[in-house]
C-alpha positions in Angstrom: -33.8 202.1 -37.9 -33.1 198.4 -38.1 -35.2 197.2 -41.4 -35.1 193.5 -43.3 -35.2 193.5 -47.0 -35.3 190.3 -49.1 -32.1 189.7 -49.3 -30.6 191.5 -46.4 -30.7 192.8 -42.5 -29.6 196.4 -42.6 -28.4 197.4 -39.7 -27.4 201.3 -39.8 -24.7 202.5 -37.4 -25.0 206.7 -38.8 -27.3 208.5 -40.2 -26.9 208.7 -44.0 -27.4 212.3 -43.7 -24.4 212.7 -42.8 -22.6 211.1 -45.8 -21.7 212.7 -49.6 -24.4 209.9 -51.4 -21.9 209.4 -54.2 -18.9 208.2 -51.9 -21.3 205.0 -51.2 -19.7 202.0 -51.9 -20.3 197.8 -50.3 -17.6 195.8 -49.3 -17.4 192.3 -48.0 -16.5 191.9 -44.5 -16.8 188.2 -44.4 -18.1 186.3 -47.4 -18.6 183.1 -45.7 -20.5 184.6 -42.8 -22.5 187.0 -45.1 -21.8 190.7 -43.1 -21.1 193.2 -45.8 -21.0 197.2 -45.3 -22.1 200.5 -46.5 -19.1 202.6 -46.4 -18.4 206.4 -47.5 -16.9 209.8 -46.6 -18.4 212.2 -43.8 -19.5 215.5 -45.6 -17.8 217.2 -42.3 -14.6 215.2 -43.5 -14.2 214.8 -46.8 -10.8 214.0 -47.0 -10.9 212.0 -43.9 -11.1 208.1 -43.2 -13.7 206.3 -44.9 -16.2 204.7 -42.2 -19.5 202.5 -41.7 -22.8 204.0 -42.2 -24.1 200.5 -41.8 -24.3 196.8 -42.1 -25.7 194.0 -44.3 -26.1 190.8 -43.0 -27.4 187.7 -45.0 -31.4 186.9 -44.2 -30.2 183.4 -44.9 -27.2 183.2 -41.9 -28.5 185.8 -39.7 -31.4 186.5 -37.7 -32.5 190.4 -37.1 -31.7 189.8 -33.3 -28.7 187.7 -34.3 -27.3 190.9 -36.5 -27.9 193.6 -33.8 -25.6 191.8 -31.3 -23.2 191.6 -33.6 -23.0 195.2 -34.1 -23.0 195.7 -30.6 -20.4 193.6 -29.6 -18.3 195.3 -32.9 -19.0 199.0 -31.4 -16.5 200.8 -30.0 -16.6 199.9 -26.0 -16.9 202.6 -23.2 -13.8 203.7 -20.8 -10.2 204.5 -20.2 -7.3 203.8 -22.4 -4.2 203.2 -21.0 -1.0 203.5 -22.7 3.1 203.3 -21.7 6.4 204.7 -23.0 10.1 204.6 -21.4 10.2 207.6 -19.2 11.8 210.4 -19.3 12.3 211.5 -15.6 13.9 212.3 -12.6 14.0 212.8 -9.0 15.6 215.9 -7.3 15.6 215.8 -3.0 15.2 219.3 -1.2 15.5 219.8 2.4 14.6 215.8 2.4 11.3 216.6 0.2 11.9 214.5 -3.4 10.3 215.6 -6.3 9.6 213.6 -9.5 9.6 215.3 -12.6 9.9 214.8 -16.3 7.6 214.2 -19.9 4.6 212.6 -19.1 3.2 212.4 -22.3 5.2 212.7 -25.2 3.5 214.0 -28.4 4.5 213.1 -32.0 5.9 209.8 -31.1 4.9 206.8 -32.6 4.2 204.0 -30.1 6.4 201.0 -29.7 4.1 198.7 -29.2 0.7 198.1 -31.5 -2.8 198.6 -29.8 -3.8 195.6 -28.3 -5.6 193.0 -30.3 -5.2 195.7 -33.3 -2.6 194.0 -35.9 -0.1 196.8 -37.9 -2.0 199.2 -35.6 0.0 202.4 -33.9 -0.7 205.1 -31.8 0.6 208.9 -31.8 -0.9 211.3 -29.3 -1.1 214.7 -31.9 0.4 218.2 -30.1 -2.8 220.2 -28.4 -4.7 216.6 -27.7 -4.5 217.2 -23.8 -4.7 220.9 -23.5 -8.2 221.6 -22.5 -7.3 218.3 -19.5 -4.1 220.2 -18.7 -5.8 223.7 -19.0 -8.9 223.5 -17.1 -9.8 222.7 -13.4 -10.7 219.4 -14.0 -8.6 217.0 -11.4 -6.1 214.7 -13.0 -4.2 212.2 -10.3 -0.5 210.7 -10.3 -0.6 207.4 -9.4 1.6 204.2 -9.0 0.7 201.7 -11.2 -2.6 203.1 -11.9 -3.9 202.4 -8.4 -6.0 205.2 -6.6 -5.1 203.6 -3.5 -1.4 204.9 -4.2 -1.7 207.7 -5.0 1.1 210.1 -5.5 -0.3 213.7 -6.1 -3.5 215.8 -7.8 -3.9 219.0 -9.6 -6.0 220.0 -7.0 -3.6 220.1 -4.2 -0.8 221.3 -6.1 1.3 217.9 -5.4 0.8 217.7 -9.5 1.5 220.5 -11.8 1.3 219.5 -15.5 2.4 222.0 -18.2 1.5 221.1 -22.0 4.3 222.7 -25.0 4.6 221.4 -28.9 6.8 218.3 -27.1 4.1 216.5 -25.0 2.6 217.1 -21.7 5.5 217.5 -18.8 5.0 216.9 -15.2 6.3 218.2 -11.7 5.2 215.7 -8.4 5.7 216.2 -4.8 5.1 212.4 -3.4 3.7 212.3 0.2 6.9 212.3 1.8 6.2 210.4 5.2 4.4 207.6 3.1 5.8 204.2 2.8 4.8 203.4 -0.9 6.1 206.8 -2.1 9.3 206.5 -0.2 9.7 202.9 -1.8 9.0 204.4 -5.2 11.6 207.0 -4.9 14.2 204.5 -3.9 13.6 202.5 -6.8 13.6 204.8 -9.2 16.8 206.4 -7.8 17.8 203.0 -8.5 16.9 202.4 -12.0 14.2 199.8 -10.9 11.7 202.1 -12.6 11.7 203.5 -15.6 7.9 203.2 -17.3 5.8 206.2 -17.6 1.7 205.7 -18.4 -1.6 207.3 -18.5 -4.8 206.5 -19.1 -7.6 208.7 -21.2 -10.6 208.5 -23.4 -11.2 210.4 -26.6 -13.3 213.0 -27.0 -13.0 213.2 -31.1 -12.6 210.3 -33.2 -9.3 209.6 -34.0 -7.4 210.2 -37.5 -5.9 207.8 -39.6 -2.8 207.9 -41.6 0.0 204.8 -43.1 3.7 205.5 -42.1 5.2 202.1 -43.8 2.9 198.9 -44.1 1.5 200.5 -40.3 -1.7 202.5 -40.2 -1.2 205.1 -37.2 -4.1 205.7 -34.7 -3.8 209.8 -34.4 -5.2 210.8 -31.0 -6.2 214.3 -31.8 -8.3 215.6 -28.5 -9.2 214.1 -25.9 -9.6 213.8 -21.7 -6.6 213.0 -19.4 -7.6 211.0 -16.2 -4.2 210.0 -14.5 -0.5 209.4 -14.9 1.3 206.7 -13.5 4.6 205.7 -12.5 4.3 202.1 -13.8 6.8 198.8 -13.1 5.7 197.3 -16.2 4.3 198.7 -19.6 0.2 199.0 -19.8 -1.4 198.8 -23.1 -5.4 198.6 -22.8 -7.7 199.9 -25.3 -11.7 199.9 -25.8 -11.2 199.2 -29.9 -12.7 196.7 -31.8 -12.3 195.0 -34.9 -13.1 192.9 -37.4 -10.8 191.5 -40.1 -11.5 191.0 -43.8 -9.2 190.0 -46.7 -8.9 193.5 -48.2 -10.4 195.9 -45.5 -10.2 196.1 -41.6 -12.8 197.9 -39.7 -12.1 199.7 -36.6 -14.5 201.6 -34.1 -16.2 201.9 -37.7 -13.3 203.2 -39.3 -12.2 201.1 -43.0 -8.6 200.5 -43.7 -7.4 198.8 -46.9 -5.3 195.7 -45.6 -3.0 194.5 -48.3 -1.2 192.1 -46.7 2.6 191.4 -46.7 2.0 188.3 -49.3 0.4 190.2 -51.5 2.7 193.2 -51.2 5.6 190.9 -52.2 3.9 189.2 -54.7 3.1 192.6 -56.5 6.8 194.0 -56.3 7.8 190.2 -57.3 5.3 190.8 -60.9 6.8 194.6 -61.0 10.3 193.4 -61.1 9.1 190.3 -63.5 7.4 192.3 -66.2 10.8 195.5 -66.1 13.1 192.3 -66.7 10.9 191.1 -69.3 10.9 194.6 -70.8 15.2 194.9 -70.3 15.2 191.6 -72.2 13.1 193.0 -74.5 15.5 196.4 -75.0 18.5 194.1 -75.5 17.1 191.8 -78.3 16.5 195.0 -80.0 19.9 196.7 -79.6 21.3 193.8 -81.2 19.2 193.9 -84.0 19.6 197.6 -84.2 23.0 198.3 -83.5 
């Protein structure tokens, strides 16, 4: 529960049950506003991302109400995803009947473009994270563009048959053949017009975290597949949210150390300072040596 002390609103987001007590530490989240956080590991995750068990706002800056919208409008927001890649597909005509087929989710690869509004953010969608979708009898649509009013085919009727290996989830469609939009589709497509797969889900799990480069990667480990979509343009849309300190980022109450570029530079720049310094050093004493 919410609870004011004299210095602070505190303004828990988990229960600290769940957390090893001596991972505990504070960080500053904004200095000049006065938000600070509790942070430390999961005792179901010990090794895992460090996260929010809650928040500290200044009694000075902040009002109780004031604080709790804050933290509402920082959770994680309800919905779909929806994300894009190039596609890898094709169309085959029987007897005048065209089918599309190809990858419809690829796993293991890293996504071209960042999240939305999440800077030095990535996604990869982890091998196994749609099988249970892809498995069970749950109905998953094809669509153009994301539109139910185009639709393309459904696991139900068998127009959609999804299959899900180590590579990603693949995909075989029958379009409605005597249906204007699909018949379109297949033209452009033939035609290279087309070219964009996309789907759209929600997690089920949180996420993992990991750093490829200067990049922290959003690892979607499990989670629920609502549609795919033959798409004209790429579709990025997320329900994250964030908010940006100098050292730390927090996301969906995940914390990520952000060093940033600068200060990356300006630490190889001292490195490469102090081994000159220390080469200098090495020659003034061969000369005396030698």
């Amino acid at each position: 529960m919410p609870e004011t002390t004299e210095e602070y609103h505190h303004i828990p987001v988990k229960n600290k049950e769940l957390f090893i007590e001596t991972s505990y530490r504070t960080i500053d989240i904004s200095k000049d506003e006065g938000i600070k956080a509790v942070i430390g590991k999961l005792k179901s995750d010990p090794d895992g991302s460090t996260v929010v068990q809650k928040y500290l706002f200044d009694v000075k800056k902040w009002s109780m109400a004031e604080a709790e919208k804050w933290v509402s409008d920082h959770k994680k927001r309800s919905g779909t995803e929806k994300r894009s890649f190039d596609g890898n597909f094709r169309v085959s005509i029987d007897n005048k009947i065209a089918t599309l087929s190809g990858m419809a989710i690829p796993y293991n690869k890293l996504s071209v473009n960042p999240i939305p509004g999440l800077p030095n953010i990535k996604e990869k969608i982890l091998p196994g994270a749609f099988r249970h979708s892809v498995e069970s009898d749950s109905e998953i649509f094809m669509l153009r563009n994301h539109d139910l009013n185009l639709p393309l085919g459904r696991k139900s009727n068998g127009t959609l048959r999804l299959k899900e290996d180590e590579n990603g989830v693949q995909f075989e469609n029958v379009p409605p053949p005597n249906v204007g939009y699909a018949k379109e589709l297949i033209d452009l497509i033939k035609g290279g017009y087309i070219s964009n797969m996309s789907f759209s889900f929600s997690d089920n799990v949180d996420p993992s975290w990991t750093r490829e480069g200067k990049e922290y990667v959003r690892n979607v480990r499990d989670a629920t597949l609502f549609e795919i979509s033959v798409v004209t343009f790429p579709v990025y849309e997320s329900t994250s949210v964030f908010a940006r300190a100098s050292e730390f980022m927090v996301i969906d109450g995940v914390v990520l150390d952000c060093i940033s570029e600068e200060r990356i530079v300006e630490q190889m720049k001292t490195e490469a300072e102090r081994f000159k310094n220390l080469d200098d050093k090495f020659e003034s004493l061969k000369k005396q040596w030698l």
